[in-house]
C-alpha positions as CSV (number, residue, x, y, z in Angstrom):
1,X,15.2,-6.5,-25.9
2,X,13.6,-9.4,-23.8
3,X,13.9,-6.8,-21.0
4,X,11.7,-3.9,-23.1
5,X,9.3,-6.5,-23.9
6,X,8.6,-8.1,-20.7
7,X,7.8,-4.1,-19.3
8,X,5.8,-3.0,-22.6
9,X,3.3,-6.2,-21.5
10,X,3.2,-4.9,-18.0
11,X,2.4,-1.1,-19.3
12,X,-0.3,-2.4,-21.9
13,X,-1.6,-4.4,-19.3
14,X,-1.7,-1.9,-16.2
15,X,-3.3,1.3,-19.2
16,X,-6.2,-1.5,-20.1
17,X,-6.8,-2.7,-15.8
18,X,-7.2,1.2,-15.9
19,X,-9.3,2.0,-18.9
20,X,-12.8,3.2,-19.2
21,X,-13.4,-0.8,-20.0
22,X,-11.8,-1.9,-17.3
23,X,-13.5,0.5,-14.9
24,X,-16.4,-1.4,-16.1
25,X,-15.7,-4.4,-15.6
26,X,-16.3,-3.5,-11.6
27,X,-20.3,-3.3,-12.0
28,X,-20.6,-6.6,-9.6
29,X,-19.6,-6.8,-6.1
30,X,-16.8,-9.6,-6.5
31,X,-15.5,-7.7,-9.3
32,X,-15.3,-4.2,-7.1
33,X,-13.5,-6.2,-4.7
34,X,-11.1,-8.2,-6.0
35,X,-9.5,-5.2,-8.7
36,X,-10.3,-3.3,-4.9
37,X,-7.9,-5.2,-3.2
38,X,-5.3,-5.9,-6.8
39,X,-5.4,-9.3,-6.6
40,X,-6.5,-9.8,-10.7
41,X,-3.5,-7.3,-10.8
42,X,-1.2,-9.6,-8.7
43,X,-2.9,-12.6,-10.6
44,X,-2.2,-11.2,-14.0
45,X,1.6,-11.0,-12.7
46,X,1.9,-14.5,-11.2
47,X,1.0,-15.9,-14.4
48,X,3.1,-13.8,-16.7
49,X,6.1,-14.2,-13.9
50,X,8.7,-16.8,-13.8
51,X,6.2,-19.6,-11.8
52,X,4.1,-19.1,-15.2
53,X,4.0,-18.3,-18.5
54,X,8.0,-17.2,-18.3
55,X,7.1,-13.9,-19.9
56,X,8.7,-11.8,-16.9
57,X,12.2,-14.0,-15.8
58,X,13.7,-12.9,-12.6
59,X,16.6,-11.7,-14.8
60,X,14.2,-9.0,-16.0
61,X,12.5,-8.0,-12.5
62,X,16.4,-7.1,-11.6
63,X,16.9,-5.2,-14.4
64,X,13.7,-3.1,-13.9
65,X,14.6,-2.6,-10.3
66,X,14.6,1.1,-11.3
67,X,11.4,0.8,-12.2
68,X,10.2,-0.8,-9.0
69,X,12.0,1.8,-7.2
70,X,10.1,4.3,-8.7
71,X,6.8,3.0,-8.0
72,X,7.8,2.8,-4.0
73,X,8.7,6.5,-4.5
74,X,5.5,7.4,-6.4
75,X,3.5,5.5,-3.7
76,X,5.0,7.0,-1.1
77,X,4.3,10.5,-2.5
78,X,0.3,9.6,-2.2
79,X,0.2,8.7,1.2
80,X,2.7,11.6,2.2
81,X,0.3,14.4,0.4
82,X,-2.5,12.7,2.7
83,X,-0.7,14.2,6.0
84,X,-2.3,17.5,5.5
85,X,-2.4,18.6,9.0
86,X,-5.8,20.7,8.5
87,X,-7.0,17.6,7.1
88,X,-5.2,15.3,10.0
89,X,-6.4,17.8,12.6
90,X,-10.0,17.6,11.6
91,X,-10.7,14.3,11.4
92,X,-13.5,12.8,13.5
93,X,-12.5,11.0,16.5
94,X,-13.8,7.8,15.9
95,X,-12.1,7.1,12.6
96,X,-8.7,8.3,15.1
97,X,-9.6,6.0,18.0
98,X,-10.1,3.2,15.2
99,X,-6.6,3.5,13.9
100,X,-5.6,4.0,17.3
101,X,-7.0,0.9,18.6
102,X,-6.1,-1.0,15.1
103,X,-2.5,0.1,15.3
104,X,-1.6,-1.0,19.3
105,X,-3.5,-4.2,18.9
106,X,-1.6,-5.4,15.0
107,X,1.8,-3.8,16.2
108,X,1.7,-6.3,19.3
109,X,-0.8,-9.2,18.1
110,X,0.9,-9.7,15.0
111,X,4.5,-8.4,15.8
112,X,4.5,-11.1,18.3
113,X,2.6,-14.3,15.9
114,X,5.0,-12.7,13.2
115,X,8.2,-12.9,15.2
116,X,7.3,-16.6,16.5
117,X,6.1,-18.3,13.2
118,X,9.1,-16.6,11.7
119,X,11.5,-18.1,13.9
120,X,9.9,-21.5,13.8
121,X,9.6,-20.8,9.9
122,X,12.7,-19.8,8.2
123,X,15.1,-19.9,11.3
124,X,15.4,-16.3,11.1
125,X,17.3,-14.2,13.9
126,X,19.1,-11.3,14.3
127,X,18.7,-8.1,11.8
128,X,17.1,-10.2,9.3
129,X,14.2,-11.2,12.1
130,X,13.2,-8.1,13.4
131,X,13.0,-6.2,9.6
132,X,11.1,-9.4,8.6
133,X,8.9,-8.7,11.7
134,X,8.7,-5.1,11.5
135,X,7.3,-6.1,7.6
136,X,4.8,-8.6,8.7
137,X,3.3,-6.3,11.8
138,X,3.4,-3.5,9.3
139,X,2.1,-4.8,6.4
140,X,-1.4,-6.2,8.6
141,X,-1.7,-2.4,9.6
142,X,-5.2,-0.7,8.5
143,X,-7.6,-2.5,5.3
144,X,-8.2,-1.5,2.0
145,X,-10.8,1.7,2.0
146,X,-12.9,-0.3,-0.8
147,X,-16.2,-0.6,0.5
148,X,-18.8,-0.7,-2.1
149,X,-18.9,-4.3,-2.4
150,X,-20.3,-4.0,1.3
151,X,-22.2,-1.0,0.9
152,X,-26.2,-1.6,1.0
153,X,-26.7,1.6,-1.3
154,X,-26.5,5.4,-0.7
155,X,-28.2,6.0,2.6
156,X,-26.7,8.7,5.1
157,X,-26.0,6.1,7.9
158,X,-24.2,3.9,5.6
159,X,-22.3,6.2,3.9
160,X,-21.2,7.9,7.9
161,X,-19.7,4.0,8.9
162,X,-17.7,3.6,5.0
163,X,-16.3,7.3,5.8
164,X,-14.9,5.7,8.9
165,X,-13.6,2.8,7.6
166,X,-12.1,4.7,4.4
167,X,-11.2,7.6,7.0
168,X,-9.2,5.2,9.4
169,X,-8.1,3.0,6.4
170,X,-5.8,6.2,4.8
171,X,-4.6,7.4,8.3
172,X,-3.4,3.6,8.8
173,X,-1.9,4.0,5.8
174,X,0.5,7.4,6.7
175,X,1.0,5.2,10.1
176,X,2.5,2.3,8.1
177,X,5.0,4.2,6.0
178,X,6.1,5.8,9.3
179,X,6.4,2.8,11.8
180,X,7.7,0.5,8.7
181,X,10.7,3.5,8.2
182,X,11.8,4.2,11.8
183,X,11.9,0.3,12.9
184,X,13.4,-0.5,9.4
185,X,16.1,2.3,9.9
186,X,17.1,0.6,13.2
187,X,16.6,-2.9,12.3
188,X,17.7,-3.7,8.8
189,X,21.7,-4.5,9.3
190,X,24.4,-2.9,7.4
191,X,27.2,-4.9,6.7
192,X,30.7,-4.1,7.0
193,X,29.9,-0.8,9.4
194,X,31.2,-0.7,12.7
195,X,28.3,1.2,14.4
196,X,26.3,-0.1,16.9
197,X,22.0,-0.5,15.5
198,X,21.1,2.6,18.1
199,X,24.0,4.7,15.8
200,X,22.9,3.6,12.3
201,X,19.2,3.1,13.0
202,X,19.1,7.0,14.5
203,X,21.8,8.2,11.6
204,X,19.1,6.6,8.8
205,X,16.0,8.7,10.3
206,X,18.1,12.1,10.5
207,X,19.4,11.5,6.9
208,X,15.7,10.1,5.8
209,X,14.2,13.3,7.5
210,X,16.4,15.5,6.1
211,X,16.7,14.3,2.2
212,X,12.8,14.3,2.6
213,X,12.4,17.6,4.0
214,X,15.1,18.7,1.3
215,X,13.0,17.3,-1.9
216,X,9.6,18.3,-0.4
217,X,11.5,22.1,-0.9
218,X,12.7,21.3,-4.1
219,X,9.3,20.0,-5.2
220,X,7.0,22.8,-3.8
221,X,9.4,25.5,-5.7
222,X,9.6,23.3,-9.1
223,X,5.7,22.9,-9.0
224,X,5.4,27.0,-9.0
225,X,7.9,27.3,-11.5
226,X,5.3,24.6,-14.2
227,X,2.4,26.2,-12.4
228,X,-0.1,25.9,-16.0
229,X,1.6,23.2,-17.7
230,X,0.4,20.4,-17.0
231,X,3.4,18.5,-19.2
232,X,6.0,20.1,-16.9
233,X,4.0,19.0,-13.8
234,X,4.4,15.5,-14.8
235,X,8.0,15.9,-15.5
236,X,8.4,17.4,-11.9
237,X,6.4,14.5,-10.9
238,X,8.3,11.6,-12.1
239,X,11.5,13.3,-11.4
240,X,10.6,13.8,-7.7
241,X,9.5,10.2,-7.4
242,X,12.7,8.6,-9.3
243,X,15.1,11.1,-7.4
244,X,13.6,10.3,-3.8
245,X,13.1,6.8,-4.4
246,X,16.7,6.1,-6.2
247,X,18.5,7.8,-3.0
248,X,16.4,6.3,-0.5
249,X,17.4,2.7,-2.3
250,X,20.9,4.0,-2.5
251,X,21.8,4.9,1.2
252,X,19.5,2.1,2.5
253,X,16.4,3.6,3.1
254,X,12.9,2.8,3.2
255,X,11.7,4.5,-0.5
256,X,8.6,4.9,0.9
257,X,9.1,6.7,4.3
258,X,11.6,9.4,2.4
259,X,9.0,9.7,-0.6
260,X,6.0,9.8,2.3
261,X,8.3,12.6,4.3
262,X,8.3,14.5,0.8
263,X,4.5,14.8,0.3
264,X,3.7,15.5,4.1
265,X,6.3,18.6,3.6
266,X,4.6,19.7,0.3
267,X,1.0,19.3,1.2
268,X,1.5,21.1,4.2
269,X,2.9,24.2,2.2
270,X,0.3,26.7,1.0
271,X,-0.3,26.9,-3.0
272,X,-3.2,26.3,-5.9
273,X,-0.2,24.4,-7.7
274,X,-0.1,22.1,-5.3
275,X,-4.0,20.6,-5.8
276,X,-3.4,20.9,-9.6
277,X,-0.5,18.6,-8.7
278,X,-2.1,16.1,-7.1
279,X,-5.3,15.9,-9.7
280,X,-2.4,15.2,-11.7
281,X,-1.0,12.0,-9.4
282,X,-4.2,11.2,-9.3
283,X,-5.3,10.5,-13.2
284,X,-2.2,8.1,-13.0
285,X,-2.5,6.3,-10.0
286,X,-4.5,3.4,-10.7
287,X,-1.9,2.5,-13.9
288,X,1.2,2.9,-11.5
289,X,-1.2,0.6,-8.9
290,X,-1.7,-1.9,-11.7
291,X,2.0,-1.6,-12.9
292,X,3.2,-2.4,-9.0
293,X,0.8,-5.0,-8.5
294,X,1.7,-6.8,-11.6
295,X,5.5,-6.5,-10.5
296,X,4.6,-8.1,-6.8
297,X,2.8,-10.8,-8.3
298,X,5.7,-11.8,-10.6
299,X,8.1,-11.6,-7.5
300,X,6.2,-13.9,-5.5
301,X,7.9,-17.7,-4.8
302,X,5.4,-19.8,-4.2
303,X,7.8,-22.7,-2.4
304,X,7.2,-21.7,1.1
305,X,6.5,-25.1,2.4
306,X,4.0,-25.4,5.5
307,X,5.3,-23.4,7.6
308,X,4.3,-20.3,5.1
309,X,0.9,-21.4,4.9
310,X,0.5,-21.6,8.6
311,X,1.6,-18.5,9.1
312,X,-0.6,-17.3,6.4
313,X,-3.6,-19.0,7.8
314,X,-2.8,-17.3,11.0
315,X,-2.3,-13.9,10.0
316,X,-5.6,-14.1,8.1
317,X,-7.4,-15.8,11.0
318,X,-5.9,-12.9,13.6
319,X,-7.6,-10.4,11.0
320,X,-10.8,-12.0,11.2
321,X,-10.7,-11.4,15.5
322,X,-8.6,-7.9,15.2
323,X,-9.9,-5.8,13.1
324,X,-13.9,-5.9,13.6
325,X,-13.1,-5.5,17.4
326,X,-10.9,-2.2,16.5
327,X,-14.0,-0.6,14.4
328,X,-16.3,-1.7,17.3
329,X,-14.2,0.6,19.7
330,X,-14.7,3.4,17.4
331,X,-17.6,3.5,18.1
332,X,-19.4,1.2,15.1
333,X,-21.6,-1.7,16.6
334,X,-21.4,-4.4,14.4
335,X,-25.5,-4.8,14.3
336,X,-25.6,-1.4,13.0
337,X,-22.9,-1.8,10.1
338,X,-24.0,-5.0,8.9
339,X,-21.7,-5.8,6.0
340,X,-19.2,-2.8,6.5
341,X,-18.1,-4.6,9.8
342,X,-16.2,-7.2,7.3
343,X,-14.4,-4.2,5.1
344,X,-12.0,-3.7,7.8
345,X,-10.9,-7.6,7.4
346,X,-9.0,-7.1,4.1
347,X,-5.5,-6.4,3.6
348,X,-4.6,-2.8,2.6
349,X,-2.6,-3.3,-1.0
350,X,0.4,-1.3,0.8
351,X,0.9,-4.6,2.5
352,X,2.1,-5.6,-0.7
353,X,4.7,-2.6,-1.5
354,X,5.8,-3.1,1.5
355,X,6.8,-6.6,1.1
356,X,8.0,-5.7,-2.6
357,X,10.4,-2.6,-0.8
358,X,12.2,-5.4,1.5
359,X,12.5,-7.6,-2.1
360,X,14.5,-5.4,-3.9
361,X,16.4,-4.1,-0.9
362,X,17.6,-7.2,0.8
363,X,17.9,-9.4,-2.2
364,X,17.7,-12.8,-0.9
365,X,15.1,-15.6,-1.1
366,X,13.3,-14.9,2.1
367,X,11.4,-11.9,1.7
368,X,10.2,-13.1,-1.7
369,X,8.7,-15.7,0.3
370,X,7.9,-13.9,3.4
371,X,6.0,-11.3,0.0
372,X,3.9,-14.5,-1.2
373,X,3.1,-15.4,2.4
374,X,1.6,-11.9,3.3
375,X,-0.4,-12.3,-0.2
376,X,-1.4,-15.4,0.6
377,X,-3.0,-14.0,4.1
378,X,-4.6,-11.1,1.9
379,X,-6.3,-13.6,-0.2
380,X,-7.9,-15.8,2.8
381,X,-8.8,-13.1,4.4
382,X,-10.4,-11.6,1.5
383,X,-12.8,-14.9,1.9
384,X,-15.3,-13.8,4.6
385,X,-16.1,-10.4,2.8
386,X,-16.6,-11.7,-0.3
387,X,-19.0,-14.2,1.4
388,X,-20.9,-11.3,3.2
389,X,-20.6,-9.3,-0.4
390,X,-22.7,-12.7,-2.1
391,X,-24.9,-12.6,0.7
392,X,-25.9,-8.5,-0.8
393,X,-26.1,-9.5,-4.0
394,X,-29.0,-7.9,-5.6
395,X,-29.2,-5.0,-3.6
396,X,-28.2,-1.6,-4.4
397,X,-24.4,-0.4,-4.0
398,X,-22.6,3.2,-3.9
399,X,-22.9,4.8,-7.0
400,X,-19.5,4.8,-8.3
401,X,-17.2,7.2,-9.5
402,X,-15.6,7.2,-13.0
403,X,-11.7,8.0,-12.6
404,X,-12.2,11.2,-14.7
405,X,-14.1,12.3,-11.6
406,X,-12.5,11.0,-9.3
407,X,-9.4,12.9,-10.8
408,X,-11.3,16.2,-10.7
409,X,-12.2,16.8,-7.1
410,X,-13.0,13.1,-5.3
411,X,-9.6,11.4,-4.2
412,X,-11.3,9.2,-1.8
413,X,-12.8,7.3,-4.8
414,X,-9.3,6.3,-6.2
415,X,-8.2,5.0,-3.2
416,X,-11.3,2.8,-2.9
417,X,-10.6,1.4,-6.4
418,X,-7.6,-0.1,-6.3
419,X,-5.7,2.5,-6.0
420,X,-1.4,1.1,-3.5
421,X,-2.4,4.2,-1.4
């Protein structure tokens, strides 16, 4: 009963963060951001979690483990359906040589300050070190695509720079599911099998790839079968997502790599059932975004000592270096982008599923930690925009978009509102 409670508070609150009331509630700049990056949502969670009110024990975050599951599945259906390769293929190249840039500077940068503050941290070695590090380096891939807070109204040349940063922001995103689910494959440890990592890590990705090429099949033939009901498209929906993400959680998978494998093998196949499909992901995501974020934030362990919040200091300060220098090489002067050049310093909210996914799967107290740490470094760095977001206060921003459009034909607008993808 406890258990039913503790999620029918989570749901109530998730269906009001996403309301027409809460949608306007982000009128202000600070507001925008901070429901832009889910931190009231992670807030809202720490405080109903076991650290505060006690609403949420850890007894019934275990027991909703399916539900978590499912919400790795479901995210990693978004950023899969992103891989259209039309779309991928006709991207600008700035917004690719951002990324590209971005992701060779984090993957070294912070692989490296992950794996030596880890060490120094926790003690960690082996397995356990490099999935940690593989999480840390991932999860400081790409920003959140918010940038209204930032924006100084609806002018062509500010608009072009926010496509870039939004553009570059969701193709960091499809990058992170995929680097997270090879090097996770190859460097999370299995106990009690005799094969060597090379074995296991390359048996994971053939199984991954293949259960994800399998379900995207499935899924592309069960969404022609609802085509005009909109009730069975949900059902195909949340039966995709729970299947894909149970499995993957099963056989020791990343959920979201074999849920993102699934949507890049549906949106590439041809079909109208398919956008009606995703117009229907879309009108849900920012509840399923609140639900998750609430869930991280009651996960998080705030006794990390330190050492955590040196680490977290530095991951936020290397943001504050990294990222503006990967937007410059795309091309963007910082003179001419003038508050948009601090966009790219916030964390993207996957950073967060990601850390929840190594939670659940590994089970022990250090990635709960190594989850409040990488919030921790989302917050700080979340500083020096919301600075340079007081400094426009007063001047005009984007005009936004209500979720009912958004949901209709402008899935760029989700994204930018809080949505995990």
């Amino acid at each position: 009963m406890r258990t039913f409670l503790a999620i029918l508070l989570v749901a109530v609150l998730a269906l009001l963060a996403s309301s027409s009331t809460g949608f306007r509630l982000r009128r202000s700049r600070w507001t925008v951001a901070l429901f832009g990056g889910g931190w009231v949502a992670i807030g809202v969670g720490a405080a109903i979690g076991p650290q505060g009110l006690g609403a949420v024990t850890l007894q019934t975050i275990q027991s909703a483990t399916p539900l978590v599951v499912l919400g790795l599945g479901w995210i990693g259906l978004m950023i899969g359906l992103q891989a259209q390769r039309t779309v991928l293929t006709s991207l600008p190249p700035s917004v690719v040589r951002v990324c590209g840039v971005d992701a060779a500077l984090t993957l070294g940068v912070f692989g490296l300050a992950g794996w030596i503050g880890l060490r120094s941290w926790l003690g960690a070695d082996g397995g356990a070190l490099w999935t940690m590090t593989a999480l840390l380096a991932c999860a400081s891939l790409g920003w959140t695509m918010e940038t209204r807070s930032l924006s100084s109204g609806d002018a062509g040349d500010t608009r072009e720079r926010a496509l870039i940063v939004r553009g570059s922001g969701g193709l960091a995103a499809i990058l992170t599911i995929a680097v997270f689910g090879v090097v996770y494959s190859f460097a999370h440890p299995a106990p009690g099998t005799e094969l060597s990592a090379l074995s296991l890590g390359s048996s994971r990705l053939v199984i991954g790839a293949a259960l994800g090429l399998a379900a995207g099949l499935i899924g592309r033939y069960a969404l022609r079968e609802a085509a005009g009901s909109r009730g069975a498209q949900l059902t195909v929906v949340l039966g995709l997502v729970a299947i894909v993400g149970g499995l993957a959680f099963e056989m020791d998978l990343s959920s979201l790599f074999v849920a993102g494998a699934t949507g890049a093998v549906m949106t590439n196949l041809a079909g109208n059932e398919l956008r009606s499909f995703e117009r229907v992901i879309l009108k849900a995501e920012h509840a399923v975004a609140a639900v998750f974020a609430m869930l991280a934030g009651a996960l998080l362990d705030p006794a990390i000592g330190w050492g955590g919040l040196g680490l977290a200091a530095l991951l936020a300060g290397l943001r504050l270096i990294v990222k503006p220098f990967a937007l410059r090489a795309g091309g963007v002067r910082r003179e001419g982008a003038g508050a948009l050049s601090w966009a790219v310093v916030r964390q993207s909210p996957l950073a967060v599923a990601l850390g929840v996914s190594v939670v659940v799967s590994v089970g022990d107290a250090a990635p709960a930690k190594l989850l409040t740490v990488i919030v921790l470094a989302g917050v700080l760095a979340e500083l020096t925009p919301l600075a340079a977001a007081w400094a426009l206060r007063g001047a005009p921003m984007e005009t936004p978009v209500e979720p009912k459009a958004a949901a209709e034909g402008a899935p760029e607008s989700a994204s930018e509102q809080g949505g995990a993808s």
